[in-house]
matplotlib code that plots the C-alpha trace (Angstrom):
import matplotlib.pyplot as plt

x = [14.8, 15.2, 12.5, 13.1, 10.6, 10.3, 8.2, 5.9, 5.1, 2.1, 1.9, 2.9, 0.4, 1.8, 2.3, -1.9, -2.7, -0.8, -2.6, -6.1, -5.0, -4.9, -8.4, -9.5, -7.5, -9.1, -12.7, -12.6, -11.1, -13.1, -16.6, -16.3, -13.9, -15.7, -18.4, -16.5, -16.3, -19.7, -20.4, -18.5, -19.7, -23.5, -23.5, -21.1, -21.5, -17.4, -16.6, -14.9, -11.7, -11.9, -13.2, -10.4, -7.8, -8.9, -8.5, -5.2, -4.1, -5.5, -3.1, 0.2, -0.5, -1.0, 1.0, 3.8, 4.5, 5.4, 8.8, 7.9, 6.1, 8.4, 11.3, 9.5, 8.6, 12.5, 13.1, 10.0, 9.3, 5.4, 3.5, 3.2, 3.8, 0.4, -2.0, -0.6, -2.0, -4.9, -5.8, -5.5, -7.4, -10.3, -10.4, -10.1, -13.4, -14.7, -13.9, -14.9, -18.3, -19.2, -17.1, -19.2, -16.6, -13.8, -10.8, -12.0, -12.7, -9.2, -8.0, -9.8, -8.4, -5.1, -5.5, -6.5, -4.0, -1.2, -2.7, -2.4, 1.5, 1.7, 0.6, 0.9, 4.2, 4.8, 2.4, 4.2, 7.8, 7.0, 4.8, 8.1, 10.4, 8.0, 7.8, 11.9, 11.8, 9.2, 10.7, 14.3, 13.1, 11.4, 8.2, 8.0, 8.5, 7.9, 5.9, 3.0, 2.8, 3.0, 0.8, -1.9, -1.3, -2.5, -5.2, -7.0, -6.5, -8.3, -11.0, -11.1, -11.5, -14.5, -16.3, -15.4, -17.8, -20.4, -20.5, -20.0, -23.0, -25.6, -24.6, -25.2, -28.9, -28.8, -26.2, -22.5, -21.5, -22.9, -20.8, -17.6, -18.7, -18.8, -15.4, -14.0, -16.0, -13.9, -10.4, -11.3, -11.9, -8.3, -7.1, -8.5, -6.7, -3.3, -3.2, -4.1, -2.5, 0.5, 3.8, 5.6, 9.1, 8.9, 11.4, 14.5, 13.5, 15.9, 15.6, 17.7, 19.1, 21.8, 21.1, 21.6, 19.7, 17.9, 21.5, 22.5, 18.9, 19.3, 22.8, 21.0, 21.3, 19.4, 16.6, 16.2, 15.8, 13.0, 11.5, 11.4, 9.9, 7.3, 6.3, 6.0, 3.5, 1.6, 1.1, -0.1, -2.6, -3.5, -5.5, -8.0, -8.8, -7.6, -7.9, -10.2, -13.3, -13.0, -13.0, -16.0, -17.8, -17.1, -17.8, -20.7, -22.6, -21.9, -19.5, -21.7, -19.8, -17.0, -18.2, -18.7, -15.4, -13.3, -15.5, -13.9, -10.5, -11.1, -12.4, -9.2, -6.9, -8.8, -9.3, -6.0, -3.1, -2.1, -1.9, -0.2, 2.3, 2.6, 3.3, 6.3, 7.9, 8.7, 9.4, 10.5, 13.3, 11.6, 13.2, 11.6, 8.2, 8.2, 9.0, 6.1, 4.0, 4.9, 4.7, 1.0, 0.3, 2.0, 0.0, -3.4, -2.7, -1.8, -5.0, -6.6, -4.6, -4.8, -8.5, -9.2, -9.0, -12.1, -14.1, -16.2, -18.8, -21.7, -20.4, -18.0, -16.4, -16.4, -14.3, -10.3, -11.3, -12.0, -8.7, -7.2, -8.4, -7.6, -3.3, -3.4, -4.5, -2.7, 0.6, -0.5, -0.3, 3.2, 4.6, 3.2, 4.3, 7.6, 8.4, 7.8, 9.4, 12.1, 12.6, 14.6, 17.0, 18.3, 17.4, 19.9, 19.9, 17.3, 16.0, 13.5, 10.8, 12.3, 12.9, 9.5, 7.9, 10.3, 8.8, 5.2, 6.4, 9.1, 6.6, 3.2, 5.5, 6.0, 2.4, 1.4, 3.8, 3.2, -0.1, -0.3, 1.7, -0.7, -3.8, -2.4, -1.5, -5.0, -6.6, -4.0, -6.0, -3.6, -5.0, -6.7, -4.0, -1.6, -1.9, -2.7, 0.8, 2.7, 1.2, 2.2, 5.9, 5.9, 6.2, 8.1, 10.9, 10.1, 11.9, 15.4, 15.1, 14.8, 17.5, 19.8, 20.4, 18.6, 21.0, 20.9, 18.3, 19.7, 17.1, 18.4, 18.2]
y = [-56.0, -59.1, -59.8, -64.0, -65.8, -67.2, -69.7, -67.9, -68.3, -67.5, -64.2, -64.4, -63.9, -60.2, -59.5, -60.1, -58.4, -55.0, -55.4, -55.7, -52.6, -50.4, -51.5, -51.1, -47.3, -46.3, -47.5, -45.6, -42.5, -42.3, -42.8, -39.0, -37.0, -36.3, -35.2, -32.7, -29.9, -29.7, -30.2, -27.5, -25.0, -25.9, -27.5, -25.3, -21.8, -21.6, -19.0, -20.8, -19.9, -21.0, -24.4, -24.8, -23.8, -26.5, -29.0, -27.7, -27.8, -31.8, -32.6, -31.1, -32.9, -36.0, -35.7, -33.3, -35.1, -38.8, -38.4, -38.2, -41.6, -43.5, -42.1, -43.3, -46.8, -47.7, -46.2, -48.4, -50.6, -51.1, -52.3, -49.8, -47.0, -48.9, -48.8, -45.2, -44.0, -46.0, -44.9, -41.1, -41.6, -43.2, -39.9, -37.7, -39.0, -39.1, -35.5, -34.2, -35.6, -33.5, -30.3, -27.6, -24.3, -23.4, -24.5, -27.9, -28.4, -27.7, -29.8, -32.8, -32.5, -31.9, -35.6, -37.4, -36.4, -37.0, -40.4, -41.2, -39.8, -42.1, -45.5, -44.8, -45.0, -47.5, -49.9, -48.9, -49.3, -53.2, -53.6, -52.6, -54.4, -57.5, -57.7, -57.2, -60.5, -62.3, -61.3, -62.5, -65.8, -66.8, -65.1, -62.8, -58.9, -57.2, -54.6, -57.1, -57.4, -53.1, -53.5, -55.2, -53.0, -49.9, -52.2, -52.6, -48.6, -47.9, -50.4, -48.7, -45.1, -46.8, -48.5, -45.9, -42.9, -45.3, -46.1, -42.6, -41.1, -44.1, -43.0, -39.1, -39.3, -39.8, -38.0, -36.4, -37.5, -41.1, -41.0, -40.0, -42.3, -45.4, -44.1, -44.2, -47.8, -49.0, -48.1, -49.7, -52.6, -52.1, -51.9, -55.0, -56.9, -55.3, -55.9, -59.7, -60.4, -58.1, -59.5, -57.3, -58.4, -59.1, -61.7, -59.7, -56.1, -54.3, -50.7, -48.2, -46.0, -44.1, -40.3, -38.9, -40.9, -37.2, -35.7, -38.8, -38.8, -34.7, -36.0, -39.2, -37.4, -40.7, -40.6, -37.4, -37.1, -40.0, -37.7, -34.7, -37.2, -38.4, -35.1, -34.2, -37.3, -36.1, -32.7, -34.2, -36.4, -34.1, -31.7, -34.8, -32.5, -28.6, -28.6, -31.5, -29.9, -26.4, -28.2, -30.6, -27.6, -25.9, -28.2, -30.0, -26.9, -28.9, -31.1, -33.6, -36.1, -35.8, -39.0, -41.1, -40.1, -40.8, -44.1, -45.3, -44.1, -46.3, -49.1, -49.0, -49.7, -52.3, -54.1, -53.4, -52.8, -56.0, -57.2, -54.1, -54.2, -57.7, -56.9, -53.7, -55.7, -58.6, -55.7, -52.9, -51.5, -49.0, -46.2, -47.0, -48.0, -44.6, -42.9, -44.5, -43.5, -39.9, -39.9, -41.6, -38.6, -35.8, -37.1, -37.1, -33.3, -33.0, -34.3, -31.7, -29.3, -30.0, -30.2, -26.7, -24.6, -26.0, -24.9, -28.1, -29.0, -31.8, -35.5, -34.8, -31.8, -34.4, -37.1, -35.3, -35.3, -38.9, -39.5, -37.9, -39.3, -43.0, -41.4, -40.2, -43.3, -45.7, -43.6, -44.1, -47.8, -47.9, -45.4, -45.6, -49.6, -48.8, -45.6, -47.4, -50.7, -48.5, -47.2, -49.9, -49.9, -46.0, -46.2, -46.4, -49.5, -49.6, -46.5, -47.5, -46.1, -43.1, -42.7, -44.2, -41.4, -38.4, -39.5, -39.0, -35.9, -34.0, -35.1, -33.3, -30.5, -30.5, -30.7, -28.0, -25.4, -26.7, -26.2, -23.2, -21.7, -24.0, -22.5, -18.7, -20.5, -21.7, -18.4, -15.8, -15.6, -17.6, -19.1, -22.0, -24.6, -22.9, -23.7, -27.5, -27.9, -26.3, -29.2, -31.5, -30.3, -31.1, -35.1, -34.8, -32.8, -35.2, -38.2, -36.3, -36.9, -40.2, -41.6, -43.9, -46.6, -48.7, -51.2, -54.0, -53.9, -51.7, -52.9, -54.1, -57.4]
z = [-8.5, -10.2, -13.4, -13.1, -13.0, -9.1, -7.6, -5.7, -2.6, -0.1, 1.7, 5.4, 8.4, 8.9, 5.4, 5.1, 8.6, 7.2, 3.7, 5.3, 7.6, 5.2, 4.2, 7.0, 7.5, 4.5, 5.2, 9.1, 7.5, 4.2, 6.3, 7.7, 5.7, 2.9, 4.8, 7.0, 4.5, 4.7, 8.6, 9.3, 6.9, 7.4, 11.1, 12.4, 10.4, 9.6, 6.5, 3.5, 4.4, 7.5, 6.2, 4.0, 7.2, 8.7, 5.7, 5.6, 8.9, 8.8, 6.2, 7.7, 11.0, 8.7, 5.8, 7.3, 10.4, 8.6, 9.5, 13.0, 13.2, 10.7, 12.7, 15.9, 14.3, 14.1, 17.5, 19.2, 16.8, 14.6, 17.3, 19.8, 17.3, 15.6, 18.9, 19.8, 16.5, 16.8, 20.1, 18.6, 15.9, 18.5, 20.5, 17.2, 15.9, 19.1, 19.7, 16.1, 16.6, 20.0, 18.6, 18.0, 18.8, 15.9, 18.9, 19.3, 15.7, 15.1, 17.8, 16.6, 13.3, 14.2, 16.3, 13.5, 11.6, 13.7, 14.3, 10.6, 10.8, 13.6, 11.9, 8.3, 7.7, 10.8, 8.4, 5.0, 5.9, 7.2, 4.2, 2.4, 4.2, 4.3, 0.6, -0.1, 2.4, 0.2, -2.9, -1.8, -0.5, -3.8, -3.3, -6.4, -7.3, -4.0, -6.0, -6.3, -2.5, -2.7, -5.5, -3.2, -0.5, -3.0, -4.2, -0.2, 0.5, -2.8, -1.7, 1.6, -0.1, -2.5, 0.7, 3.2, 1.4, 1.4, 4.9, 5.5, 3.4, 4.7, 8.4, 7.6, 7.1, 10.7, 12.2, 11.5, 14.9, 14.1, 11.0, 13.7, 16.2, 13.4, 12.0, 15.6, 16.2, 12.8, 14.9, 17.8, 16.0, 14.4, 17.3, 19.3, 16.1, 16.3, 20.2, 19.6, 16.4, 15.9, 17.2, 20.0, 18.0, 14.5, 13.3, 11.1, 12.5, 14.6, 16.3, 15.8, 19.1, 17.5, 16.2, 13.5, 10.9, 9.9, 8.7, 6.8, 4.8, 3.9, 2.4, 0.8, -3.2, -4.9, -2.2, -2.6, -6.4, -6.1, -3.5, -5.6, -8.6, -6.7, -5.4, -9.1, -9.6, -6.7, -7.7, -11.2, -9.5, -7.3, -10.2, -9.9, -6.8, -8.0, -12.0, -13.4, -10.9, -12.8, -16.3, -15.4, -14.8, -17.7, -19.6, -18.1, -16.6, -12.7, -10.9, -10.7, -13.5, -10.9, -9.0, -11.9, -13.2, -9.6, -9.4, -12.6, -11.4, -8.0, -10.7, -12.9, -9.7, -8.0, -11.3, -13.1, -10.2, -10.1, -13.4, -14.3, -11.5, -13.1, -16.3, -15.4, -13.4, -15.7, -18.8, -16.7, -14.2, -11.4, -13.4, -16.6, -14.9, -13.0, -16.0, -18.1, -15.5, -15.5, -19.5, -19.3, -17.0, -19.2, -22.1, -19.6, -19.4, -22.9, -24.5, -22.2, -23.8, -27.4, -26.6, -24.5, -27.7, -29.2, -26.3, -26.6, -24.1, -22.8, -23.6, -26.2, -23.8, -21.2, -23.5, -22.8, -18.8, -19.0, -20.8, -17.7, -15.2, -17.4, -18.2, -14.5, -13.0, -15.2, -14.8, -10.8, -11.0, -12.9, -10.0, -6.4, -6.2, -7.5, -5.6, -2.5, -3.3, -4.2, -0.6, 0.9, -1.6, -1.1, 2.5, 5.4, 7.3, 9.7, 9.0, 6.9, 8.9, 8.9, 4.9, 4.3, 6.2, 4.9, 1.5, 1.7, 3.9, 1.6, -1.3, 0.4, 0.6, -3.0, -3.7, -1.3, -3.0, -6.7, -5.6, -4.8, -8.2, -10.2, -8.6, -9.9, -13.1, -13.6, -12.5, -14.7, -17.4, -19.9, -23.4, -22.5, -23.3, -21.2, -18.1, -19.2, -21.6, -18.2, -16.3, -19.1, -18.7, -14.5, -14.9, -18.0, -16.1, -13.1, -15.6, -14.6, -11.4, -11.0, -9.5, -12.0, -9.9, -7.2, -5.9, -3.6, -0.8, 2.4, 4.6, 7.8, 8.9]

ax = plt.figure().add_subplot(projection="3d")
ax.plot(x, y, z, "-o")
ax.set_aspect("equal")
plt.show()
C-alpha cells in the first residue's frame, strides 16, 4: 500500500451506500440482541445453559457460515446475495418475536444468523475491493475508506441498544418487529439503489477456489493473527466482566467502560488509520496493535496482585479496554484492506468470508481454554500474563509480505 501522499478524491455513490449499510446492519441487529439473553430466560423460562446454546448456535450460523455467503457473492454477485440476506433477516425477527417454544426459538436464531453470513461478507468484500479502486485511482490509503466502514458499524452498535432498550418498555416482540422494520427499510434501498452489475466486478464459475485458499500459507498466517486479536478483544465479553465485579462489587461500570470503547473508535478511527498508514506498513500497524493489546492485559496483570478495589481497582480495566481498543483501530482496517492482496482473483468474496470464519473458530476454541485458565485457580497474574503472551506470539504470524493487489478486475 503506498504511504504518498495522493490527491484525494470523493467517495463513490456505492462506496457511501455500503458504508451507511453497515450502519444501518448494526443499528437493526443491536436493537434486539442484547435484549435476547434476557427474553428468553425471563419470558420464556429457558435454563442458563440452554440460554447460552442458543447464543452459541446464533454465532456459528453467523459467524461460521461467512464462507458460504462470500463464496456465493462471487458466484451471484452482491446484489442478490444482499436482498436474500435481507429478506432472512426480515422473517428472523419476525419469527423471534412470536416464538414462544425452545424449536422455534432456535430456528429463528439460526435465520438471523445465516442472514448476516449471507450479506456480511457480500458487503465487506466490495467495501474492500471498492477502496483498493479508490486508492489506486488517487483516492488515498484504502484503510481510511475500511477505516470508515468500522467507524458506521460502531455507530450502529452505540445507536442500536438504544433503540432497542426504549422499544422494550413496551414489548420484546416490538423491539423484533422494529429490528425487522430497520431491514425492510435496507432492503427497499438495496433494490432501488444497488446496481445489478457493478462496473470491474466479475463472477467466478470455476471450482475449486476452497482448495486453492487451504494452500494460501500468507492468508492463512493473517487468519490465525487475527483470530489471536479476536480472542484478546473478546475478554471485553469473558474476562473484563469477572474483574469489574471483583473489583467494583457489580458489573454495572461495564456500560460506562464499553461506551468509552464505542467513543474512542468513532472519535479516533480515522485519524488513527490516518496516521499508520502514512508511518506504517500493514505488518507493523497490525503488530502495534497486537503490542497495545499485550500491554492492555499486562497492566491487568502487574496490577491483580495488589488486590485493589472501588475506583482505583477500576483504573488497570480502563487501561484495557483504552490498549484493546486502540490496538483494534491499528488492526481490523488493515487486516481487511490486507485481504485483496493475498486473495485469489475473484475470489475475494470468498477469502473475505473464510476470514471472519476461520478467525471465530479461533476465538471459540481459545475461548474455551481461557475460560479453564481463568477458573484453575492460578495466582492472580497468571491467567492475565498468559493472555499477554497470545497477541505477542500472534506478531509471528503475520504474513511478511502483502504484494500487489490480486483483486480481479
Amino acid at each position: 500500500m503506498s504511504k504518498a501522499t495522493l490527491v484525494r478524491t470523493p467517495l463513490s455513490p456505492l462506496l457511501r451506500l455500503l458504508i451507511l449499510t453497515q450502519l444501518a446492519f448494526n443499528v437493526g441487529f443491536f436493537a434486539v440482541l442484547p435484549f435476547l439473553a434476557e427474553h428468553l430466560a425471563d419470558a420464556i423460562g429457558m435454563a442458563g445453559w440452554l440460554v447460552g446454546l442458543v447464543l452459541g448456535l446464533r454465532t456459528f450460523s453467523q459467524q461460521g457460515l461467512f464462507v458460504v455467503g462470500g463464496a456465493l457473492a462471487d458466484r451471484y454477485g452482491v446484489r442478490p446475495v444482499v436482498l436474500a440476506g435481507c429478506v432472512l433477516r426480515i422473517a428472523g425477527f419476525g419469527w423471534l418475536g412470536y416464538a414462544e417454544r425452545t424449536w422455534s426459538v432456535v430456528g429463528a436464531v439460526l435465520l438471523i444468523g445465516f442472514a448476516a453470513a449471507l450479506f456480511s461478507p457480500a458487503v465487506e468484500s466490495e467495501v474492500a475491493r471498492q477502496a483498493v479502486e479508490w486508492e489506486e485511482t488517487g483516492g488515498g490509503e484504502r484503510t481510511r475508506v475500511l477505516a470508515l466502514f468500522t467507524v458506521a458499524g460502531q455507530v450502529g452498535a452505540f445507536v442500536g441498544p438504544l433503540l432497542g432498550a426504549l422499544l422494550l418498555a413496551a414489548d420484546f416482540r416490538v423491539t423484533c418487529l422494529a429490528g425487522a422494520a430497520v431491514f425492510v427499510l435496507v432492503l427497499a434501498g438495496h433494490a432501488r439503489l444497488l446496481p445489478q452489475h457493478i462496473p470491474g466486478r466479475t463472477r467466478v464459475t470455476a471450482k475449486g477456489g476452497a482448495r486453492t485458499l487451504v494452500h494460501n500459507r500468507p492468508f492463512l498466517a493473517l487468519c490465525c493473527a487475527y483470530g489471536a486479536y479476536l480472542l484478546a478483544y473478546n475478554q471485553l465479553y469473558l474476562a473484563l466482566p469477572a474483574e469489574v465485579e471483583r473489583t467494583a462489587g457489580s458489573q454495572a461500570p461495564l456500560a460506562w467502560l464499553f461506551a468509552l470503547s464505542s467513543l474512542l473508535v468513532v472519535t479516533a478511527q480515522v485519524p488513527v488509520t490516518r496516521w499508520a498508514g502514512e508511518r506504517l506498513d500493514p505488518r507493523r500497524s497490525m503488530a502495534a496493535g497486537l503490542l497495545l493489546i499485550a500491554a492492555g492485559f499486562t497492566a491487568v496483570a502487574v496490577a491483580r496482585p495488589a488486590q485493589l478495589t472501588g475506583a482505583t481497582g477500576l483504573l488497570p480495566a480502563v487501561a484495557l479496554v483504552v490498549l484493546l481498543t486502540l490496538g483494534q483501530m491499528l488492526i481490523a482496517p488493515v487486516a481487511r484492506a490486507w485481504v485483496p492482496d493475498l486473495a485469489e482473483p475473484g475470489r475475494l468474496g470468498l477469502y473475505t468470508g473464510a476470514l471472519s470464519s476461520v478467525s471465530g473458530l479461533i476465538v471459540l476454541l481459545g475461548s474455551a481454554a481461557t475460560g479453564t485458565l481463568l477458573d484453575a485457580g492460578l495466582p492472580a497474574a497468571v491467567p492475565w500474563l498468559a493472555l499477554a503472551v497470545v497477541p505477542v506470539a500472534a506478531i509471528g504470524l503475520l504474513p511478511r509480505a502483502g504484494g500487489p493487489a490480486a483483486v480481479s478486475r
